[in-house]
ZAMARGU-4260 file (C-alpha; in steps of 0.2 Angstrom, whole numbers, plus 5000, padded with zeros to 4 digits):
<rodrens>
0) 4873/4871/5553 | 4888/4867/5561 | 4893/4849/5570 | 4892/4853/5586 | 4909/4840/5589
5) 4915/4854/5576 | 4912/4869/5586 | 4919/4859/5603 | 4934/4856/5595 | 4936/4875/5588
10) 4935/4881/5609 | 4949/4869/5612 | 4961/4876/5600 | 4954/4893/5603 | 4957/4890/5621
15) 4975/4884/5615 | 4979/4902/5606 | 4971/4911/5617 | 4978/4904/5634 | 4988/4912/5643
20) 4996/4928/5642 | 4999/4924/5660 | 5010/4908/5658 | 5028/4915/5651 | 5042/4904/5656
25) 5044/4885/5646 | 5042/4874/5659 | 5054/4858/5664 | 5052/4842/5652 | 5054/4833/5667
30) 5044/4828/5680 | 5048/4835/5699 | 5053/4826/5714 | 5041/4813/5720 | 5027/4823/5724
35) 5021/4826/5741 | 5010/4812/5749 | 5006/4805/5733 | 5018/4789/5729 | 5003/4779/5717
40) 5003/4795/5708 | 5023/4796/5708 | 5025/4780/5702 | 5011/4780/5688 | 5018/4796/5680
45) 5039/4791/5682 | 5034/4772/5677 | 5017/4769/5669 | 5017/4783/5658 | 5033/4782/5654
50) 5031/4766/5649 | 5015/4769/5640 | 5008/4753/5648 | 4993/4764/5656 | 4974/4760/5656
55) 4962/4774/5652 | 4954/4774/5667 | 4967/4777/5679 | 4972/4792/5667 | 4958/4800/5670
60) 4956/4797/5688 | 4975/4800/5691 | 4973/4819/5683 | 4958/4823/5691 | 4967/4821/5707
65) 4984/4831/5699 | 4970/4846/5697 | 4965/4847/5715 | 4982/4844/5722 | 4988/4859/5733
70) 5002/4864/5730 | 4996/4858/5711 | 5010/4849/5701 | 5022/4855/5687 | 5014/4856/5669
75) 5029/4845/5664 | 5019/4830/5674 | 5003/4835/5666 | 5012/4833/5650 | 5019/4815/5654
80) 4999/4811/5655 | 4994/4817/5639 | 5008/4811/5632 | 5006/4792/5638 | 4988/4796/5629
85) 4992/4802/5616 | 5005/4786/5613 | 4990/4775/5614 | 4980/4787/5602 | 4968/4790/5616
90) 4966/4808/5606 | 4948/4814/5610 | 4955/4812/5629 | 4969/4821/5629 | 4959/4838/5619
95) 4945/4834/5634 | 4961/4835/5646 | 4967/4850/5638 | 4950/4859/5641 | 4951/4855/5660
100) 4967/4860/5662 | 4963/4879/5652 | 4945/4879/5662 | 4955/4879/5680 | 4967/4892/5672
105) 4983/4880/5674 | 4999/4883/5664 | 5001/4876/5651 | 5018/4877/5640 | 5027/4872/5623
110) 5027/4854/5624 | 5008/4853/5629 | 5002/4861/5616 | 5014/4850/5606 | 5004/4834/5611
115) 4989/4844/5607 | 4992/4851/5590 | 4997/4830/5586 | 4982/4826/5591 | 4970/4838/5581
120) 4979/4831/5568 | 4980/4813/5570 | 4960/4816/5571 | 4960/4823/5553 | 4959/4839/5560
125) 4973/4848/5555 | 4964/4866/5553 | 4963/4867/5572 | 4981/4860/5574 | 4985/4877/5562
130) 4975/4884/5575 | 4984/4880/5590 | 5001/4883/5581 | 4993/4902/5579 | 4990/4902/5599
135) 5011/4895/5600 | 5017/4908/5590 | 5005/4922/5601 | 5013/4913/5617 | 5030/4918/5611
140) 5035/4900/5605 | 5044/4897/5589 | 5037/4880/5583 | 5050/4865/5579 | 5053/4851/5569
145) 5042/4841/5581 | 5028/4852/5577 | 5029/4855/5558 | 5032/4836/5555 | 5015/4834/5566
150) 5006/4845/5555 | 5013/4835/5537 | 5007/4820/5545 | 4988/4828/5548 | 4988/4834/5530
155) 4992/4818/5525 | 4980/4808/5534 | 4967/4820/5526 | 4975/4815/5510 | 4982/4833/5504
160) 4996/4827/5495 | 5002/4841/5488 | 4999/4852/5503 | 5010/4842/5513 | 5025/4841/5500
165) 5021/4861/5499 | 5024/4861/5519 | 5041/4851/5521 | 5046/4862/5506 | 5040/4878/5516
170) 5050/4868/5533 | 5066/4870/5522 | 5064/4887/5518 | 5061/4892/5535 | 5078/4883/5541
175) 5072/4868/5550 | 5081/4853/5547 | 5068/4839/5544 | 5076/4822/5554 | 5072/4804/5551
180) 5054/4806/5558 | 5050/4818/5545 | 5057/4809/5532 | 5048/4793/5537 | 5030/4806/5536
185) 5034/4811/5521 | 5039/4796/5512 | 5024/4787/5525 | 5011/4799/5519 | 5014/4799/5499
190) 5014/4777/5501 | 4999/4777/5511 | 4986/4789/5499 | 4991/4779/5484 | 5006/4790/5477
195) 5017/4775/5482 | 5027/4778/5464 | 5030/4795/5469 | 5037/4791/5484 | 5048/4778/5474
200) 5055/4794/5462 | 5059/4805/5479 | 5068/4785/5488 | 5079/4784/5469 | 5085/4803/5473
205) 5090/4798/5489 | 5098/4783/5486 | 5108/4793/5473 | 5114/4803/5489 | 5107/4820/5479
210) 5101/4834/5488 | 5081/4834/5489 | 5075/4852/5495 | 5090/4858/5499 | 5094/4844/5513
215) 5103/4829/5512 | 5097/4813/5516 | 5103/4793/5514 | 5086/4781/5516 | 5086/4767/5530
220) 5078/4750/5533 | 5062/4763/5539 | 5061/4772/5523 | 5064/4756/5511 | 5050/4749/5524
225) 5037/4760/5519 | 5041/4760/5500 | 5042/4742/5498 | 5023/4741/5508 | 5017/4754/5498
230) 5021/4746/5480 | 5015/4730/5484 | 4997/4737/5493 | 4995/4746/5474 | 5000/4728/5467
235) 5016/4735/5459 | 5027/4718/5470 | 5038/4718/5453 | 5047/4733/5459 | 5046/4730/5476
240) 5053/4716/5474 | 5067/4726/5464 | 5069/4737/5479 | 5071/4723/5492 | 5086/4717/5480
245) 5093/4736/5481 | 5091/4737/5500 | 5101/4721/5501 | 5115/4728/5489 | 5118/4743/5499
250) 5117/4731/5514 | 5101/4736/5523 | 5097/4718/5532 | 5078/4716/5531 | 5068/4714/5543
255) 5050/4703/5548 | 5040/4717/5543 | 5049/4720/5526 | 5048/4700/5522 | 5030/4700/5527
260) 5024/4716/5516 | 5034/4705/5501 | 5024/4689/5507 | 5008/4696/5508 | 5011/4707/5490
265) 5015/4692/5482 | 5000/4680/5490 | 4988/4696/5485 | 4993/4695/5467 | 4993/4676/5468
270) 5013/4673/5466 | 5010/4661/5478 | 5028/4652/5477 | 5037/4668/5477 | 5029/4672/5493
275) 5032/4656/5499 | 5051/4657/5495 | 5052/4674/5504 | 5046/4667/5522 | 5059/4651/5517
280) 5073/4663/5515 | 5066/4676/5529 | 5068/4659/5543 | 5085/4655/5532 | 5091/4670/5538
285) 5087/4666/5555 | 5071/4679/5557 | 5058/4675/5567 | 5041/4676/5559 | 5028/4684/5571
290) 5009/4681/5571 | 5007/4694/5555 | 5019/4685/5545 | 5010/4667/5548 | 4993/4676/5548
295) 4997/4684/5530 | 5003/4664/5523 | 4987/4657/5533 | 4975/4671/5524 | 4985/4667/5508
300) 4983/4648/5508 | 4965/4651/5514 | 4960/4660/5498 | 4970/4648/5485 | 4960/4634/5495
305) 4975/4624/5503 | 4962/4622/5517 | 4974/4607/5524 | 4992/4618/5520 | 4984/4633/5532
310) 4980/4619/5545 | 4998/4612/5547 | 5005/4631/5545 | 4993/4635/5562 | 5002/4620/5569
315) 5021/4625/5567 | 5015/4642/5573 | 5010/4635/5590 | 5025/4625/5588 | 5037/4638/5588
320) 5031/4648/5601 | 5017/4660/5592 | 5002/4663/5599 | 4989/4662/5586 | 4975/4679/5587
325) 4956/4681/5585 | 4965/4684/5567 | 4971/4668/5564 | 4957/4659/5568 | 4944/4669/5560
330) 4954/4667/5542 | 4956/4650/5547 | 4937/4645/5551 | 4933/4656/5534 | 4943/4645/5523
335) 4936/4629/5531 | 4919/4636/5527 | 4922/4637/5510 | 4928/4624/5507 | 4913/4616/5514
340) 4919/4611/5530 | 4908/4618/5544 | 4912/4608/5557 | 4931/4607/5556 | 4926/4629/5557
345) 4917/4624/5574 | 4929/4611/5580 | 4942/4627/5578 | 4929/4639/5584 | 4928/4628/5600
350) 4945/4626/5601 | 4947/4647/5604 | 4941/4648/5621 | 4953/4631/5627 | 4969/4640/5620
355) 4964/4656/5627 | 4958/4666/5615 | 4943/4676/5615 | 4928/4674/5602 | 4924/4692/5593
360) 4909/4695/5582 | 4919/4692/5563 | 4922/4673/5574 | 4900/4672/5574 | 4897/4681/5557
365) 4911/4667/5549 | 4901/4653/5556 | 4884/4658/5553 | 4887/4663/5536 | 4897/4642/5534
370) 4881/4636/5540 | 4868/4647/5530 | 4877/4645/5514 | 4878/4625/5516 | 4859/4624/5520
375) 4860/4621/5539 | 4852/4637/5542 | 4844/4630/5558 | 4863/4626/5567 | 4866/4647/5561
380) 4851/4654/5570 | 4856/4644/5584 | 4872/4652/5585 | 4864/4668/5581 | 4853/4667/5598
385) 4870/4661/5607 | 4879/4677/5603 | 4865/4687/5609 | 4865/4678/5625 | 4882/4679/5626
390) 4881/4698/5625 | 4890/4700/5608 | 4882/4714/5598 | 4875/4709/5579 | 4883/4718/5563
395) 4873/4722/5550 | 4884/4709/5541 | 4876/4696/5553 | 4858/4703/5549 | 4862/4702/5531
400) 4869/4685/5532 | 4853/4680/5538 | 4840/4688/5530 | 4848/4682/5514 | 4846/4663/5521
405) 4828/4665/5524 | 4825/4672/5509 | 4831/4660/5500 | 4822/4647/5509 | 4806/4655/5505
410) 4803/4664/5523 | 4797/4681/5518 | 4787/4686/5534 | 4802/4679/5545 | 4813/4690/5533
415) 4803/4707/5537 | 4802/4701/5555 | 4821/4700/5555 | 4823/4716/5547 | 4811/4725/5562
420) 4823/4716/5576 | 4838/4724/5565 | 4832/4741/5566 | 4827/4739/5585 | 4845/4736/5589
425) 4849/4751/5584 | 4858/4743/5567 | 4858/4755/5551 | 4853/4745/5536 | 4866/4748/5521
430) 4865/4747/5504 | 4869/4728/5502 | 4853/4726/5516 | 4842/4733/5502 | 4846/4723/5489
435) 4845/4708/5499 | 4827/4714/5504 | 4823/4718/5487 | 4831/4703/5476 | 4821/4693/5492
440) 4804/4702/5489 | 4807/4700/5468 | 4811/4680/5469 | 4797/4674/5483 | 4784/4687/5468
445) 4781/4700/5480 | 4784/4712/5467 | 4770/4725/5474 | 4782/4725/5492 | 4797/4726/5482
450) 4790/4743/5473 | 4783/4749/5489 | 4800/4747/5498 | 4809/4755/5484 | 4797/4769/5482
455) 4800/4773/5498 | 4821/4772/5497 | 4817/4786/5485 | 4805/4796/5495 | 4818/4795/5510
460) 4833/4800/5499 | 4842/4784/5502 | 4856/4782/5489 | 4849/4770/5478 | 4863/4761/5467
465) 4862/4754/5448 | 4863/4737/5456 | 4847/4738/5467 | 4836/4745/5451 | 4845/4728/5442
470) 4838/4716/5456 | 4820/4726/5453 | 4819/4726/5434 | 4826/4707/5432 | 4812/4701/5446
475) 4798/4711/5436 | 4803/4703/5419 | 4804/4687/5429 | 4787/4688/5437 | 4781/4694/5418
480) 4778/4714/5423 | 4790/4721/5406 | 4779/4734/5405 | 4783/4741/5423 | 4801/4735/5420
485) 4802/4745/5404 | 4794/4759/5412 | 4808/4758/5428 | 4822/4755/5415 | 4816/4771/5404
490) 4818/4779/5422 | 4834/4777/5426 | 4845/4790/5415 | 4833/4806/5422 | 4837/4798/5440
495) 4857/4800/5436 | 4859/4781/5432 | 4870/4773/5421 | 4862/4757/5415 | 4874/4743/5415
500) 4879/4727/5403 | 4870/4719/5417 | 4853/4731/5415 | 4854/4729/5398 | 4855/4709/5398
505) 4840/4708/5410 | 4831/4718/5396 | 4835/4710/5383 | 4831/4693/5391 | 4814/4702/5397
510) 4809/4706/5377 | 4817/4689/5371 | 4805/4678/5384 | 4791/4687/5377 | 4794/4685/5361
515) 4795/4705/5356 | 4814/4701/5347 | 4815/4718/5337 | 4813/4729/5354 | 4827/4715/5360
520) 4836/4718/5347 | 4835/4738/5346 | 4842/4737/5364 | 4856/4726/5358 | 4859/4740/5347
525) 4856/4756/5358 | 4869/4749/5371 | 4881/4749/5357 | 4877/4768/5354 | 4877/4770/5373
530) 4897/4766/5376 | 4890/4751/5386 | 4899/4736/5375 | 4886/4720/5376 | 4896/4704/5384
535) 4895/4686/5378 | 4879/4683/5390 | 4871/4699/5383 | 4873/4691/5365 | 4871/4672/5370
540) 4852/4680/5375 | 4848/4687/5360 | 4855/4672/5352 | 4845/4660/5363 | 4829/4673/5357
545) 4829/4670/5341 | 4832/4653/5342 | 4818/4649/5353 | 4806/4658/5343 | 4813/4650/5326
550) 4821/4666/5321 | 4836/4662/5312 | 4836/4675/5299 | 4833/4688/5308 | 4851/4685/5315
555) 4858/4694/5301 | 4846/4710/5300 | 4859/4713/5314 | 4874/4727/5314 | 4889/4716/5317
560) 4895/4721/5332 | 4910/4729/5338 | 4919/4722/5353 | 4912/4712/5366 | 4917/4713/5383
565) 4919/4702/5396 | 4904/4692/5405 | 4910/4697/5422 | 4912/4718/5418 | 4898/4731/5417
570) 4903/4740/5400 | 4921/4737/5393 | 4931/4749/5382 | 4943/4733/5374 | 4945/4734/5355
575) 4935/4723/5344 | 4941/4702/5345 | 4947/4697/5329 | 4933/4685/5323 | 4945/4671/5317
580) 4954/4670/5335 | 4940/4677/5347 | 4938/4662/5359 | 4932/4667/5377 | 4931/4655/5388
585) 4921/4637/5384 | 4910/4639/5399 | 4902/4653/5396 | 4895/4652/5380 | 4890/4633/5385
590) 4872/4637/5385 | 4874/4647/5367 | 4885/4632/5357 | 4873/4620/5367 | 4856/4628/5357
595) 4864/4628/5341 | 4876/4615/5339 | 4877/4596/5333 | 4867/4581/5342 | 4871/4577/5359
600) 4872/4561/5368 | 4856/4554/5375 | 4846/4573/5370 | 4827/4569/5365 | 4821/4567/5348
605) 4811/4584/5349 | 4821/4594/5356 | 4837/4587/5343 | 4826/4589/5327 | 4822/4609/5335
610) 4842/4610/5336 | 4846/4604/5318 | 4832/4613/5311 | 4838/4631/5317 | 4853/4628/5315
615) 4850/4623/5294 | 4840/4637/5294 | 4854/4647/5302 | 4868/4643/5288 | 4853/4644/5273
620) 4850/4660/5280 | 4867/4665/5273 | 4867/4664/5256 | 4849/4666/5255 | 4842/4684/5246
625) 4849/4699/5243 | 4864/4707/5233 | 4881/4701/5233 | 4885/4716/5248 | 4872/4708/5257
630) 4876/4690/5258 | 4896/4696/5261 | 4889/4704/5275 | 4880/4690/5281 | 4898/4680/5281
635) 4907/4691/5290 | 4892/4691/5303 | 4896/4672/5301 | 4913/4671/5304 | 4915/4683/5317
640) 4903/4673/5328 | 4911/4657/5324 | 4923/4664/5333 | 4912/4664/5348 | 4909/4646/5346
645) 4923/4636/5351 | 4914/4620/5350 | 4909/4620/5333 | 4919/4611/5323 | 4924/4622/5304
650) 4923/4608/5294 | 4906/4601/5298 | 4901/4618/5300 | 4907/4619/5280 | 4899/4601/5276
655) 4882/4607/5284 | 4883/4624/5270 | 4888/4614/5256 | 4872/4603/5262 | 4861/4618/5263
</rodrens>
């Protein structure tokens, strides 16, 4: 079936091709002498829309007027309308517009359907801005630069990459002579669909002053704009950085939108004082930084946790005349938050409405969050209930915010009432909703809601992630359903699912617990085979399972493994750690080194005499049995996860073999 927006659209640029045999001549870009008894209509046409300063309403009450005007006026006013909408990307208007203007059968000419074809396309609808150009070239028009460069820009907002290059190629052919607009699309378009490196090839051909398609071309502070944005949103600030110094050879002066894409490129990759000496050298230089500059250092500073750096910055912003945004104070009120500091986030959150500026949703979602993650959950719901008397609209991010809270404190029935209100506002739960519901249900043992709800995901062909069946599978193994888990596990690969390090660890865990170490250890061995590499937290489990059952041979039945990833990935493709120098970080194999180690200070009797009994167990184990092959084997098993254990110190570890 076809969307019926679809079909609405496909009349207006069928109405564009097929309009008017009856209108021939191109009419006047400009609009007529003041038009009869109508100066509020004069004025908003030769000023407001001039201007672009124009409000939607009057738009559209000002053309519904200019169609029942007698004599009616000039299309080239009609076109001043649509193009002040236009401006303001007001674009579903100005095709609805369009529509009235064919349905009364007034003229229309070159320009208008100019402003038309631009908006199809800025919609991501460039098929019917084809379309319309078919209906200009019926009408006797010969399109222009104007109108190609329009119709690049809508294939590469649809992110057709080479369709566009294909286009300006197929502009040259034809003998238009792309200007600096189309440049600035093309170079524009490549940076903003992630081909910013592509972009930089076709910037060094034009800074060499060669010929590109046939048409020469010299790039400006625009086009080194748009690279230098593009290379640091892929992360690649090294060479914009390098580009930047180019620019300023060839004498290009910066501008405040060139030093901020270099501030915040460098803050996003954490180059912090490069950043900082950028916005130095940008006021050096006697630029002003505007609210995105501070906001980019603010947001910066925020997330490296100079909670009290951000604070000042905000202060020499008011300072120098900059009015802070919703913006500000939202990044602002976030940091505070997690750094703990909920009330300085309401003192600023307070403060909003005395310096003028309004509250928004992110400004309640912030707060609420700051107060359910630091356990004054009550203060959030409080402020939840504000914002509905106040007339601000939920997100689901609010909703999810919440539920989260109760579920942690144990509220299930306030969760699923929560989750009714949600649906009753007319909120569309998303995936990170279900989890919530689902790890909630799994952690409070309502395992027989948790099935039923994902049952019923399934049934109603939501798209259910790997991550949702890892919160189900770990809260069955939790609440001691393996069987059920191993059965949902089994599941997954006929479902299209690729289990995870993270699926795999819950299982292994799940067998471990209850003692059944060979299926643990079979899966230890399957993920291998799989192309799913086991992290340090996958092996500390098995580890910790044969520990806790007094299991240390069986340590070495094991295949040594090849590499192991990294804790925080789902599978890893990294070669295998050399055993002498493998050493991840301390933390993480705490728990591991903890189990199996030396005394510890102030550790019960018991629980020390279980440790040094494993762990003599563990290095008899070694040289115990079997051929020569067998006990090598068992070394290297060793050796490579000594190299796991940081804390063990080699020549006790040698003293406690010689011993054994």
């Amino acid at each position: 079936m076809v969307p019926r927006t679809s079909i609405h659209l496909a009349s207006y640029a069928a109405a564009a091709a097929a309009a008017a045999a009856e209108s021939g001549k191109l009419s006047s870009i400009f609009v007529s002498p003041t038009l009869n008894n109508n100066n509020s209509l004069d004025k908003f046409l030769k000023n407001d829309c001039k201007s672009g300063k124009i409000h939607i309403k009057d738009a559209l009450n000002h053309f519904n007027n200019m169609l029942h005007v007698h004599p009616p006026p000039p299309t080239s006013s009609f076109n001043l309308l649509l193009g002040a909408l236009s401006k303001i990307k007001h674009y579903n208007d100005v095709i609805s517009l369009y529509n009235k203007m064919v349905a009364v059968s007034h003229s229309t000419d070159f320009i208008t359907l100019n402003i038309l074809l631009n908006s199809f396309c800025s919609l991501k609808q460039s098929g019917f801005g084809f379309g319309v150009l078919g209906g200009m070239i019926k009408r006797g028009y010969s399109p222009n630069v104007v109108t190609i460069t329009s119709l690049i820009k809508g294939i590469f907002v649809e992110d057709k990459i080479n369709e566009g290059v294909r286009l300006f190629k197929k502009m040259v052919e034809l003998g238009y002579m792309p200007h600096i607009k189309t440049w600035g699309t093309l170079i524009n378009g490549l940076c903003r669909s992630g081909n910013a490196e592509r972009a930089l090839v076709l910037h060094r051909e034009m800074s060499k002053g060669n010929v590109l398609f046939g048409v020469p071309f010299r790039p400006n502070l625009v086009t080194y704009s748009m690279i230098i944005d593009g290379l640091c949103k892929e992360g690649l600030v090294g060479k914009a950085v390098k580009v930047f110094l180019e620019m300023r050879e060839k004498r290009i002066s910066p501008d405040v939108v060139v030093y901020g894409c270099l501030v915040h490129g460098l803050s996003d990759a954490g180059k912090w004082e490069e950043a900082k000496a950028f916005f130095n050298e940008m006021v050096d230089q006697g630029i002003r930084p505007n609210v995105v500059t501070f906001n980019i250092l603010i947001n910066a500073l925020c997330k490296e946790g100079k909670i009290e750096e951000a604070s000042k910055l905000l202060g020499l912003m008011v300072q120098r005349g900059e009015k802070p945004d919703s913006f500000t104070y939202n990044t602002l009120m976030d940091g505070f938050c997690l750094a703990g500091k909920v009330d300085n986030a309401r003192q600023l959150f307070v403060s909003m409405a005395a310096m003028g500026e309004e509250r928004d949703v992110i400004s309640y979602n912030i707060l609420i969050n700051g107060y359910c993650k630091c356990g004054r959950t009550d203060e959030g719901w409080r402020l939840y209930k504000e914002m509905l008397q106040k007339d601000y609209k939920p997100t689901v991010i609010t909703f999810n915010t919440l539920l989260t809270s109760l579920f942690q404190r144990g509220k299930v029935g306030d969760g699923r009432e929560l989750f009714d209100e949600m649906q009753r506002c007319g909120m569309t739960p998303d995936s990170s909703t279900f989890n919530i519901l689902l790890d909630g249900f799994c952690k409070n043992n309502c395992l027989t809601e948790a099935m039923e709800l994902l049952q019923l995901l399934e049934r109603t062909g939501h798209k259910l992630t790997i991550e949702i069946f890892n919160c189900v599978i770990d809260g069955l193994c939790k609440g001691g359903k393996l069987e059920d888990a191993t059965k949902l596990f089994e599941s997954l690969s006929p479902k299209g699912l690729v289990p995870t390090v993270i699926t795999y660890s819950i299982m292994i865990h799940g067998f471990c617990k209850n003692g059944q170490l060979e299926k643990a250890n079979n899966l230890f061995l399957e993920m291998e085979k799989k192309g799913c590499l086991p992290n340090v937290v996958t092996f500390n489990t098995l580890m910790q399972g044969f520990c806790d059952n007094n299991d240390a041979p069986q340590v070495f039945s094991c295949e040594l493994p090849s590499p192991v990833s990294d804790p925080n990935s789902n599978c890893s493709t990294t070669t295998a750690p050399s055993p002498m120098k493998s050493s991840p970080e301390k933390g993480v194999h705490r728990n591991l080194a903890g189990a199996l180690a030396w005394d510890s200070e102030g550790e019960e009797d018991e629980r020390r005499s279980k440790r040094r009994d494993w762990w003599s167990s563990l290095v008899a184990a070694i040289e115990k049995g079997g051929d020569r092959e067998e006990r090598r084997r068992r070394r290297s098993w060793w050796w490579w996860w000594r190299g796991w254990l940081p804390e063990v110190d080699s020549a006790r570890a040698a003293e406690e073999a010689e011993s054994a």
